[in-house]
N, C-alpha and C positions, 0 to 999 in steps of 0.2 A: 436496293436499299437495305442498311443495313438492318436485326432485330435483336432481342433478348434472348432468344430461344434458349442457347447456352442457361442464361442466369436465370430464367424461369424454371430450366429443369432442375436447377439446381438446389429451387426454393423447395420446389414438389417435393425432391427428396427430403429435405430436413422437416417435413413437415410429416412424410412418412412415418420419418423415422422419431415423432414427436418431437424436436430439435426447434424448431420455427417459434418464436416467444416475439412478436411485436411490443413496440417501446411503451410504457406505462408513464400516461399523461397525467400528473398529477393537479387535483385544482386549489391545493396547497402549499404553504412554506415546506420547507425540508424541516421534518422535526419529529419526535416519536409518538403522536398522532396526525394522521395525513389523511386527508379527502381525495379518493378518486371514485371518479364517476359518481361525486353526491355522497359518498357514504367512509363514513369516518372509521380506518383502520390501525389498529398497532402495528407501527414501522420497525421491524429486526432484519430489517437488510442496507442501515444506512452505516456508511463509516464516519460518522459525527461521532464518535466513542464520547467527546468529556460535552459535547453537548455546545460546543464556541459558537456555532454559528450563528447562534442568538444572545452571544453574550456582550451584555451594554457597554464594554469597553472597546469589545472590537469594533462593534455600527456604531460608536461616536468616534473613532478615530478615521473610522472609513469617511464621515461625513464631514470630517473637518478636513481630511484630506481633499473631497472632492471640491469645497470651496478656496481653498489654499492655491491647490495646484491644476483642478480641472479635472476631467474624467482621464485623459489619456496623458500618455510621456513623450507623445509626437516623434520616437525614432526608438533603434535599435541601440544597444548599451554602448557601445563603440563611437556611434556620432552624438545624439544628445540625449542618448534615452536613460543614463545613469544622473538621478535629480539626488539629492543628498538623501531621501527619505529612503531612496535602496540603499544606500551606503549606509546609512545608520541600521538597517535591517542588516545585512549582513554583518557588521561589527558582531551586533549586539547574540546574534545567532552563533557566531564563533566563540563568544566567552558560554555561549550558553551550552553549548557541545566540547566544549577546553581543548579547542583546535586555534590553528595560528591562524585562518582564514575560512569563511565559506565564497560559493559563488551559486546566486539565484535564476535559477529558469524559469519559463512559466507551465513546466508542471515536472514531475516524478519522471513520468515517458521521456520527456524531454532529457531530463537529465541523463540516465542510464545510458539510451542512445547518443548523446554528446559526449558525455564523458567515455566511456568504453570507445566507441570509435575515435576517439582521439587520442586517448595512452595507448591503443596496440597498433603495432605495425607488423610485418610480416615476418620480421625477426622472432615472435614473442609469441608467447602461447596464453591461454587463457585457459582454465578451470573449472567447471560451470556444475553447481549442484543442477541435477535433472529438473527439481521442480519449481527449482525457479521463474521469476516472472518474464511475462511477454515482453518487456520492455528490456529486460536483460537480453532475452534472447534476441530482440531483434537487433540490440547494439551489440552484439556480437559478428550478427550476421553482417553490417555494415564494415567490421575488420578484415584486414587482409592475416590476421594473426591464426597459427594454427588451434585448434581448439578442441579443448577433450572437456566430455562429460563424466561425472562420476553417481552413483545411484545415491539415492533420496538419505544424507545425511552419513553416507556410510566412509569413515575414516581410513577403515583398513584402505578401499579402493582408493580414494585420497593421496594418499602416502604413494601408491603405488604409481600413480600420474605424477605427483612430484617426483619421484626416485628416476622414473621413466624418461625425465624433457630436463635434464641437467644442461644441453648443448645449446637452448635457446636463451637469446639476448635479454630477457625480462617475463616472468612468471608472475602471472594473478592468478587467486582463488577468488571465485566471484559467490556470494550467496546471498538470499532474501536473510533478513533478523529475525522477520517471523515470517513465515509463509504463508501466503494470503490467501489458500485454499482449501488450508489442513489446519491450520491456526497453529502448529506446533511449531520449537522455538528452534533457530541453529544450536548446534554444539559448539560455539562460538572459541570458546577457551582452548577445542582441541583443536581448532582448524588455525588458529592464530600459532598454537606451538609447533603444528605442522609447517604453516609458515616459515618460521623463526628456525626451523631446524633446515630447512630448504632452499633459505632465503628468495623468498615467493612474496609478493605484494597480497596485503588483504584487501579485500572491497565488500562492502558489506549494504547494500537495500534497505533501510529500515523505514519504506514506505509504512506498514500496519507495525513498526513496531513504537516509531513517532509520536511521542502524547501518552504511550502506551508501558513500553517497558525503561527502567532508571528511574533515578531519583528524578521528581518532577517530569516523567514524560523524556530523560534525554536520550534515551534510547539502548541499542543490544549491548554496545561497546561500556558503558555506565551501568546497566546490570549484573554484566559480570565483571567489572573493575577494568579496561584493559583500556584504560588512557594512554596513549601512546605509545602503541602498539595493532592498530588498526589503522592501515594507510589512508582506505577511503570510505568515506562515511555518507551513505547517498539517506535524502530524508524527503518528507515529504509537506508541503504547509498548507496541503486540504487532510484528508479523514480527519484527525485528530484533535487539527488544529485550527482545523473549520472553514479554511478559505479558499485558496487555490495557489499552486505552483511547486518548487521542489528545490532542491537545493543540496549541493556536495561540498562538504568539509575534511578539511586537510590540512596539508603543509600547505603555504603562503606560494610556492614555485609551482602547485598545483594547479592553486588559483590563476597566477601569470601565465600560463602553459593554455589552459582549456580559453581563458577571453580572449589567446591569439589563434586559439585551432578549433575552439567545439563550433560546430555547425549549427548544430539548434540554439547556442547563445547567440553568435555573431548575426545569426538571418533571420530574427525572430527580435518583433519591437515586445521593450521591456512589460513589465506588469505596469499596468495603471495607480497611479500614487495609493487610491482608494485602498486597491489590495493591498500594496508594500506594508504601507500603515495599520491595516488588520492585522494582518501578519508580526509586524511588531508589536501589536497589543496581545496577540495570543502569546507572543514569546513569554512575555509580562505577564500574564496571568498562570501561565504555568507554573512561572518560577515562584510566584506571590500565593500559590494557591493547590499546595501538594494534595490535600484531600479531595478534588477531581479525581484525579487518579487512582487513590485509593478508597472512594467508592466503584468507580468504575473495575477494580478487581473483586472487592465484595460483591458488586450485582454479578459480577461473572461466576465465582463460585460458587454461589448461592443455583442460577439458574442453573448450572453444569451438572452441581447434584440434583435437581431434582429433574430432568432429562435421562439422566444416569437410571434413577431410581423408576423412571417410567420403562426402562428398557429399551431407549434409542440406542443406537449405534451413533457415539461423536466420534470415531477416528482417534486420530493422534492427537487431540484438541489440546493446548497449554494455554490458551492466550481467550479475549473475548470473544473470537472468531469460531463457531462454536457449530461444525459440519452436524446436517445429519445424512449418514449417509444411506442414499435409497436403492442404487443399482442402475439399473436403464434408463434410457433417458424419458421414456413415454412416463415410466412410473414415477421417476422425481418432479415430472410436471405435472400429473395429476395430484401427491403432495401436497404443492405449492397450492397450487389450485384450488383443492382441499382447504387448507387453511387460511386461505384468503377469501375465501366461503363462510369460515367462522370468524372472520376479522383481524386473521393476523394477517399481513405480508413480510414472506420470505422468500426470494427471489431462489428458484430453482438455477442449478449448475449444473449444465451437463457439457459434451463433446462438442468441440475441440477444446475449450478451456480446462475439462479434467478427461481422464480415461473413458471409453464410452459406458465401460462396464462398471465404472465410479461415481455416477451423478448425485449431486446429492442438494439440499437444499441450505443453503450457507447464512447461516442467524448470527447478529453482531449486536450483542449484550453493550450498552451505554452507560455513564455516571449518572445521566437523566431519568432512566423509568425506577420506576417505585416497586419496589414488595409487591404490589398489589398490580400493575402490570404485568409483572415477570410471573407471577402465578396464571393472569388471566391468559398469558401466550404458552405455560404448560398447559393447562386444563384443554385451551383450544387445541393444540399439537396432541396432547391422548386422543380425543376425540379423532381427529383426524387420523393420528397415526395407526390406529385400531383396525379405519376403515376402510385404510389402504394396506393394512396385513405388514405394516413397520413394527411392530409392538404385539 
């Protein structure tokens, strides 16, 4: 008969090596106070950045959807799972990114892996910033396409992978908009003119940059001007946006291309009406309501400096995502640990997700907490960071 032994020993080791973190049952909403185990703490590890998931446009439109049309879409987009409430969601998402067309999954992972294993074939090479996300890299792995990586944002090397793969049938550069574990931002303008001089397709993740960076939340491509001029546009319609699912904008042939080849669109029944319809209420309150946003950059530089000024180590941090970085993996979970002792929670990040000798504790500044919040989780982070020899 067969056993575990394998996966047991497996656990023993991460636990060794302080690595082992079991899942955190909350006995509240998702929201920037949260109750676990009975005791109410400050939440800086959620990607609710402008705060949607409680906002009264989106839960009236989710419940007039569930009466309307029921909780589910009864099939896959292809047979009868496209009801008009996702076609009015994707419309409305394409003007709202000044693309000809989107096409919705039901999340971000989904997308990356459908979409990437469905434009490369083995003719074709792919590009891949190092620190890219997991969902990149596994739709990569799902390609028969050759594929090079280049280090963490570095152009020179760049250049030098396009100069290098001239003889294959179609070249992508693939990179996150923000990087989800550094918070810091692509160099977007130079890797589109590296493009442009190599003729290379762009593709661009802007999972944490979604709600985040552009006018209104529309993301990397909108922050730094480069409307058409970036091929593919992958986004996201949970963090930011508060709900669930994900979504790629493009040319309209893109669109017709991925709903006859992507695998996670075709085998995968659609979003339930509820979501679709939050989802287009968040689109609408983005666009109706810029100062989300630009609180949600005030509270980030407000807390950045006074981190700064305690003498953390934030990395490369640009964005709300705002590392601190502690080393080993045992030490960044004592941290955590640490501050969830004095009432913050900050979810500890170590190995495999970053380098083993990179762990660090990963805080996500929101439009929601107050002055008087963002003080109370420095004052708790001195405390703590003191007494773990951070500071």
């Amino acid at each position: 008969m067969a056993d575990w032994r394998v996966l047991t020993e497996e656990m023993e080791r991460l636990k060794l090596e302080g690595r082992y973190r079991p899942l955190s049952v909350w006995d509240s909403r998702s929201d920037k106070w949260m109750t676990i185990g009975g005791r109410k703490v400050l939440q800086l590890s959620s990607n609710n950045y402008l705060g949607l998931t409680h906002h009264p446009e989106l839960k009236a439109a989710a419940k007039e959807a569930v009466d309307e049309y029921g909780v589910g879409s009864g099939s896959v987009r292809t047979i009868t799972g496209t009801l008009d409430i996702h076609d009015e969601l994707e419309r409305e998402l394409a003007a709202f990114k000044g693309t000809e067309s989107t096409l919705v999954f039901q999340s971000g992972y989904a997308t990356n892996v459908g979409v990437l294993s469905s434009i490369l074939g083995p003719e074709d090479v792919v590009i891949s910033d190092e620190l890219n996300h997991a969902s990149i890299i596994d739709g990569i792995r799902l390609t028969k396409a050759s594929r090079k990586v280049y280090p963490h944002k570095d152009m020179d090397a760049l250049e030098a992978e396009l100069r290098d793969s001239g003889g294959f049938r179609q070249r992508v550069v693939v990179t996150d908009g923000v990087f989800s574990m550094d918070g810091d931002i692509a160099p977007l303008p130079d890797i589109v003119a590296l493009c442009e001089k190599y003729d290379a397709l762009v593709y661009v993740d802007d999972a944490h940059a979604s709600g985040v960076l552009g006018r209104s939340g529309k993301g990397s491509t909108d922050h730094f001007g480069l409307h058409g001029r970036v091929h593919v546009q992958v986004g996201t319609l949970s963090k930011a946006v508060g709900v669930a699912g994900g979504y790629v904008a493009g040319a309209q042939v893109l669109k017709d291309f991925l709903i006859h080849r992507a695998r996670s669109f075709l085998f995968s029944t659609s979003a339930p009406p509820s979501v679709a319809a939050s989802c287009l209420a968040a689109v609408r309150v983005l666009k109706n309501h810029p100062e989300l946003v630009e609180r949600l950059w005030d509270n980030t530089r407000y807390f950045r400096e006074k981190l700064l000024s305690l003498g953390f180590d934030t990395g490369a941090s640009e964005t709300p995502i705002i590392p601190i970085i502690c080393g080993a993996p045992e030490r960044t979970m004592r941290f955590s640990d640490a501050l969830l002792a004095e009432g913050v929670f900050a979810q500890g990040i170590v190995y495999p997700t970053v380098a083993m000798d990179k762990g660090r504790v990963r805080l996500i500044v929101t439009a929601m907490h107050t002055r008087e919040e963002l003080d109370f989780a420095a004052d708790a982070m001195s405390r703590a960071g003191k007494a773990q020899g951070l500071i």
